[in-house]
C-alpha positions in Angstrom: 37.0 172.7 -2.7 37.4 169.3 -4.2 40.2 168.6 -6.7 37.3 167.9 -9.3 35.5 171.1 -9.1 38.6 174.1 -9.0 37.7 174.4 -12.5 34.2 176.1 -11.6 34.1 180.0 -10.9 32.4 181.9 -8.3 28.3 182.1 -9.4 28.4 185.4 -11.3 31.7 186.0 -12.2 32.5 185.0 -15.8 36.0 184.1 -18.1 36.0 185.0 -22.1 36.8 182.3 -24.3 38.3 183.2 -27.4 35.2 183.7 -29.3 33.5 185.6 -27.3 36.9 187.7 -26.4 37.4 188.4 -29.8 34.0 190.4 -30.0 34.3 192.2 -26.7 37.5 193.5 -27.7 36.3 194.5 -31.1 33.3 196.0 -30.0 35.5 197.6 -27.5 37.6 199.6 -29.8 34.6 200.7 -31.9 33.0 202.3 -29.3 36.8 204.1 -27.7 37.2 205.1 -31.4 33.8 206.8 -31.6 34.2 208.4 -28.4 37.5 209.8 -29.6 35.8 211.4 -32.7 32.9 212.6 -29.9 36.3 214.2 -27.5 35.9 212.2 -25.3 39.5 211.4 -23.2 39.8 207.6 -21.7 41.3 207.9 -18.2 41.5 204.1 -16.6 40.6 204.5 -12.8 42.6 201.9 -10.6 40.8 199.2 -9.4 41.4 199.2 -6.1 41.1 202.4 -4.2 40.1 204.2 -0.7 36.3 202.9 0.3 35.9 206.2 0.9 36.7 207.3 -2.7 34.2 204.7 -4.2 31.6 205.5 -2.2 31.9 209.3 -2.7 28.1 210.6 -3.4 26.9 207.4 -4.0 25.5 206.5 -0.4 24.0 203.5 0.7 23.0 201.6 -2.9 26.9 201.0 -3.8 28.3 200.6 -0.6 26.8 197.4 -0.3 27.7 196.2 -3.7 31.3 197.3 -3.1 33.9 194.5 -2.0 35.7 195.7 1.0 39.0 194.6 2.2 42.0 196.6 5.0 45.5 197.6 2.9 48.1 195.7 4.9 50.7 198.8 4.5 48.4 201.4 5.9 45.4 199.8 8.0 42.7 201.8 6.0 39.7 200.6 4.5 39.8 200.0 0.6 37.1 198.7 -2.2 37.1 197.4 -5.2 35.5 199.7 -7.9 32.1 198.7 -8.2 31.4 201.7 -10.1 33.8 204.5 -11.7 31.6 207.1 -11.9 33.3 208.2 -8.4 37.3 208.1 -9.6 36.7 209.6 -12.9 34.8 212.8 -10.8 37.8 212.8 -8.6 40.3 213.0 -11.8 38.4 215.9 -13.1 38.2 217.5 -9.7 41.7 216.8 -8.7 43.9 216.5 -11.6 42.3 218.2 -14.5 42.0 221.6 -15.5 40.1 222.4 -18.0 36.6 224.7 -18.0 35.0 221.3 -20.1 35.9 218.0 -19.2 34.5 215.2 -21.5 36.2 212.1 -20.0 35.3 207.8 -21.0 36.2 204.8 -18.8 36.4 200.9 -19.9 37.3 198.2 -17.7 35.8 195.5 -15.0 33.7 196.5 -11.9 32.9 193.7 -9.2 30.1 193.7 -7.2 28.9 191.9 -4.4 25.4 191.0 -5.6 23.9 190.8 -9.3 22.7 193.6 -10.4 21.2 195.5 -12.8 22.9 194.4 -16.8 22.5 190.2 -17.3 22.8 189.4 -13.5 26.8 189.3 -13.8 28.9 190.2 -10.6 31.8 191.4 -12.9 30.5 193.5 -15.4 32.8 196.1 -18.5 31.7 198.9 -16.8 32.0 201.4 -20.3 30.9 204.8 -20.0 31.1 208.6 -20.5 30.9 211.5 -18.4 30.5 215.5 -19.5 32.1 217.6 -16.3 31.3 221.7 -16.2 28.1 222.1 -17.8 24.9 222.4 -16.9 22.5 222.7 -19.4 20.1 220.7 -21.7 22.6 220.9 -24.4 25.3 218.7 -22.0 22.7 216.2 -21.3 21.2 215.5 -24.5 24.6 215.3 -25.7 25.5 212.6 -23.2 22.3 210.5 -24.4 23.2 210.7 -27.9 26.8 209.3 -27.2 24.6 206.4 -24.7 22.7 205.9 -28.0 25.0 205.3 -30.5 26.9 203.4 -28.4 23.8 200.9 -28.0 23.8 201.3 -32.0 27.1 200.3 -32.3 26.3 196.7 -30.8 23.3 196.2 -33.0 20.7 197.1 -30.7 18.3 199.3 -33.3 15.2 199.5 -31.3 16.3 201.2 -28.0 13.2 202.7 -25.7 14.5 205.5 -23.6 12.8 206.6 -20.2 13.4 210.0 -18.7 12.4 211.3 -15.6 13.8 214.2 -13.6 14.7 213.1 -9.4 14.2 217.1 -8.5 10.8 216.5 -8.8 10.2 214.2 -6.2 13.1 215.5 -3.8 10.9 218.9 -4.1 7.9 217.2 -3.4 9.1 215.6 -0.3 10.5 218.9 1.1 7.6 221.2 0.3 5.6 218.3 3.1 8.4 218.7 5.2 9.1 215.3 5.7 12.3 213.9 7.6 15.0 211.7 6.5 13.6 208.7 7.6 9.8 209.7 6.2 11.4 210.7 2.6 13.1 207.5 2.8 10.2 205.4 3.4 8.2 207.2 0.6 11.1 206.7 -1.2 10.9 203.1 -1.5 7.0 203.1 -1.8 7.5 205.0 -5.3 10.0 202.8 -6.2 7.6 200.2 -6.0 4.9 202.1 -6.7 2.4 200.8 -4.1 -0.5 203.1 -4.4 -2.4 201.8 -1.1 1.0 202.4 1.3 1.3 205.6 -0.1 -1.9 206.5 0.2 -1.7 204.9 4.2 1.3 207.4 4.2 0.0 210.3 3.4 -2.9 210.2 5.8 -1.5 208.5 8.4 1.5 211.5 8.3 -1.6 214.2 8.0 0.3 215.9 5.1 -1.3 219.2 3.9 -3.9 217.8 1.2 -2.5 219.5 -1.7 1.2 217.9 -1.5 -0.6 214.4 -0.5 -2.7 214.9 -3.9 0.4 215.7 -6.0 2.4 212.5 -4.0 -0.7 210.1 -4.4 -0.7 211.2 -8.3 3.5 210.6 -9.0 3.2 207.1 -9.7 0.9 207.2 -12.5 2.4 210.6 -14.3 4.3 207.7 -16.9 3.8 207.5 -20.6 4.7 209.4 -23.9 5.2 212.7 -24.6 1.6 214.0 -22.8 2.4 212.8 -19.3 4.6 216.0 -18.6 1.7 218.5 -19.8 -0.5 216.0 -17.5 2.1 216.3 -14.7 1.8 220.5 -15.1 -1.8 220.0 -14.5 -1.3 217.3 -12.0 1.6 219.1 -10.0 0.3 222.8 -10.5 0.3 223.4 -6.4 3.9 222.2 -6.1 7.3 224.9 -6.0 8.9 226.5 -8.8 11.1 224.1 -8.4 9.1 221.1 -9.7 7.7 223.3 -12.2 11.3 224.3 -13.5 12.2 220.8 -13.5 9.5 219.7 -15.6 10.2 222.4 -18.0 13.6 221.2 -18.6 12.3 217.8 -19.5 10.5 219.5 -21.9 13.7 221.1 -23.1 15.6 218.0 -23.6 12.5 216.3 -24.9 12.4 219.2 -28.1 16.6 219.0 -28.4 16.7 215.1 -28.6 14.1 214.7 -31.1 15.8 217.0 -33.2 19.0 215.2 -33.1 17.8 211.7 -33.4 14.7 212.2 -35.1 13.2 208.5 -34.3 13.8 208.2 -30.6 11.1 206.1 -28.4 10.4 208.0 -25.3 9.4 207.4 -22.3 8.1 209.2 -19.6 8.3 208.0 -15.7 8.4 211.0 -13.2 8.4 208.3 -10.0 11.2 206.6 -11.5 14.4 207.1 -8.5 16.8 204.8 -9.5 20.1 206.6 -8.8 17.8 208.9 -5.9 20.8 209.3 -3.6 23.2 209.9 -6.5 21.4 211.9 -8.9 20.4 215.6 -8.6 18.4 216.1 -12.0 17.4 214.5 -15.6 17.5 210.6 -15.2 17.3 208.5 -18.2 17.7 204.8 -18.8 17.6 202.7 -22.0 15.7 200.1 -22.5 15.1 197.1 -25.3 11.9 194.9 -26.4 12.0 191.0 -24.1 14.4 192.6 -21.2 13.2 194.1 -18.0 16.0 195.7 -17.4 17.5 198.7 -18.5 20.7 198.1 -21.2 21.9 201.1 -20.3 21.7 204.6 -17.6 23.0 207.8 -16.6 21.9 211.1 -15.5 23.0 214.6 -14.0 25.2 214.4 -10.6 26.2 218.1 -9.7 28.4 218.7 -7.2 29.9 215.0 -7.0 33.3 216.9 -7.2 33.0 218.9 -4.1 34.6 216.8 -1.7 37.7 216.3 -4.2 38.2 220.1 -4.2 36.4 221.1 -7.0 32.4 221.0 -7.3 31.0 221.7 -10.2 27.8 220.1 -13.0 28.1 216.7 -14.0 26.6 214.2 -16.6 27.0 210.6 -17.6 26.0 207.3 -18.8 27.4 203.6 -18.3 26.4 200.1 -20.0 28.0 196.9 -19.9 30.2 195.6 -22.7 28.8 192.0 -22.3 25.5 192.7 -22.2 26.2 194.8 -25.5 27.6 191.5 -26.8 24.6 189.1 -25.7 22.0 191.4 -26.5 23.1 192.5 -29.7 23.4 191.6 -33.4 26.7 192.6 -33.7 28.6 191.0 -37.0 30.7 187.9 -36.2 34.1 188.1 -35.6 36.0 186.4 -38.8 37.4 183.2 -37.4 38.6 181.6 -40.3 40.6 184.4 -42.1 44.2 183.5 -41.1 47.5 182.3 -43.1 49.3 178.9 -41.9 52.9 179.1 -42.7 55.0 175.6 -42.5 58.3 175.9 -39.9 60.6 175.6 -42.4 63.4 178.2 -41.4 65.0 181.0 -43.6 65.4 184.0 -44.5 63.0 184.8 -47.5 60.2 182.8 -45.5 60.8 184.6 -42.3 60.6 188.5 -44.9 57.0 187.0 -46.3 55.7 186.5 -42.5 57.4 189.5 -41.4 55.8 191.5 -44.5 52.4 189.7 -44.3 52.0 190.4 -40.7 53.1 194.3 -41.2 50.3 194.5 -43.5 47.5 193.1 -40.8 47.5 189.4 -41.6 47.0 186.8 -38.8 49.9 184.3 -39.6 50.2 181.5 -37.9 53.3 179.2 -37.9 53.7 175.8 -37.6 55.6 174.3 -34.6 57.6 171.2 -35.7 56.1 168.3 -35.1 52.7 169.6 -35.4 50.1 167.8 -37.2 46.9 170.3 -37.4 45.4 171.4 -40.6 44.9 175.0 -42.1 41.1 174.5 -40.8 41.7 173.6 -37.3 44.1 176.5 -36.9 41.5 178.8 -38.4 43.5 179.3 -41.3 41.8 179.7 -45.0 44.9 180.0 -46.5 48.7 178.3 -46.4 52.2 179.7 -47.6 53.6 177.0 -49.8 57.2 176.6 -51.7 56.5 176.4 -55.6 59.2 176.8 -58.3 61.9 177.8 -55.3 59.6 180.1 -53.9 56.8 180.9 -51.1 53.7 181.8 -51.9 50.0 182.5 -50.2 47.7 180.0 -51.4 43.6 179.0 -50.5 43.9 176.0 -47.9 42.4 172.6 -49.8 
């Protein structure tokens, strides 16, 4: 790299100047604060661990976005975190306890590609998770605390889309199709191209009432009537599909009684999360930005390889994309006290006092020529009748 450019960072990894710092880390204790009051514990995963930790239910989609590199002491292959959804399952499972664990993470993630919140490569991963229920309650509860975070950063107008990935896993086994069929189906929903799933289906001879019910999945999106439309729609398919429809149903009914002016949308061919997910999906959404602000969803049995399986559900967002989409109040920048460098002992009491009490002072160096202003400073401690006082800056 030239001597000119070593200033410039890697495309999609990004520094904080003060500014901006001073409203992540604001927005950033809001949001631990309110999870406190919700019970929720912060753990703080490392950010390095065992590749095979990371990647721990999460198959293919975050082993490729995981940064890989061999621990010199040992010889194994480790990862940096590109998701903690993994290590805070393994703390429950492994070091925790208790029948209810309702556990909150904050810190940096790297992945290898952009993805998902604002195209960053280094995103504040903050999230929740619930471990040890499983049960509407759990979930909707989980979506209320991914709400009011998003509230918290001034996003008031939040869409939220739910689906349910039971339905189509269900669907694919009840036509009995392989690994390598379900995956190419898979990423035919995902896209939702009608005409190769409808090549699919007939070119695989699937029995006509599954193709009917596969060929219709796409298009079973919208408000509130699309699950009675996906009852009708899906009426050949297992109990299971059937069950998990009615627990949409269920949530649907409990959220809108808690937050009686929720958007919501309906998307029963929406996968994202497929391979990681075993139930209700949800993702949040907000008007001018295709994509999502915010997701989570249930993940049973993620704890089984750390010893301890058991229900799981969560949400994560990204703390910048809070802070770029959102109307949260300015940080005060100009709200601090200059003091002169004078030395003594009933100067150094007021600073000591002032600061004690939550003021920003800021002392002089000697020598130094900047005004109260360029220091951020609206205010100066001055010397009048033989003593110091706090006084507006001219």
């Amino acid at each position: 790299m030239k001597t000119n450019e070593t200033w410039l960072l890697p495309q999609g990894i990004e520094e904080a100047l003060p500014a901006e710092a001073a409203k992540l880390e604001t927005l950033r204790r809001q949001i631990l604060d309110v999870y406190a009051n919700w019970g929720y514990q912060l753990v703080i995963p490392p950010t390095v661990d065992y590749l095979d930790s990371l990647l721990t239910g999460t198959g293919y989609d975050l082993d490729i976005q995981t940064f890989k590199l061999i621990d010199q002491m040992t010889g194994k292959s480790l990862g940096i975190r590109a998701d903690m959804t993994p290590q805070v399952a393994r703390i429950d499972a492994h070091h925790l306890k208790t029948e209810i664990s309702r556990l909150c993470y904050i810190g940096t993630v790297l992945h290898t590609r952009p993805d998902g919140f604002a195209g960053t490569r280094s995103p504040i991963q903050v999230g929740a998770e619930l471990y040890g229920h499983a049960g509407v309650d759990s979930d909707v509860e989980v979506i209320e605390l991914m709400l009011r975070t998003l509230s918290m950063a001034g996003l008031d107008q939040v869409y939220l889309d739910l689906g349910h990935v039971g339905i189509y896993r269900s669907l694919a086994k009840q036509a009995g199709l392989n690994q390598q069929q379900e995956a190419q189906l898979f990423d035919m929903m995902q896209r939702k191209a009608l005409p190769e799933i409808s090549e699919f289906v007939v070119s695989e001879k699937l029995d006509n009432d599954v193709a009917k019910m596969l060929l219709a999945l796409p298009d079973l999106n919208g408000g509130e009537k699309t699950i009675d439309q996906a009852m009708t729609a899906l009426s050949a398919a297992t109990d299971d599909v059937l069950q998990a429809l009615d627990y949409l149903k269920q949530v649907t009914r409990l959220l809108q009684s808690r937050v009686p002016n929720i958007i919501l949308h309906f998307d029963l061919a929406e996968l994202r999360g497929y391979r990681f997910h075993t139930g209700v999906v949800f993702t949040a959404f907000v008007p001018g930005q295709g994509q999502e602000v915010a997701r989570g969803g249930r993940y049973d049995e993620i704890g089984e390889i750390f010893g301890r399986s058991r229900p799981a559900t969560g949400f994560s967002t990204d703390l910048k994309s809070l802070i770029n989409l959102g109307k949260q109040a300015e940080a005060e920048q100009i709200n601090g006290i200059l003091a002169p460098s004078d030395t003594g002992a009933e100067l150094q009491a007021l600073i000591e006092t002032l600061r004690a009490a939550g003021e920003c002072v800021i002392r002089l160096l000697p020598g130094q020529q900047s005004g109260a202003a360029a220091m951020n400073c609206n205010r100066v401690i001055q010397k009048t009748d033989d003593k110091w006082h706090v006084v507006e800056a001219n």
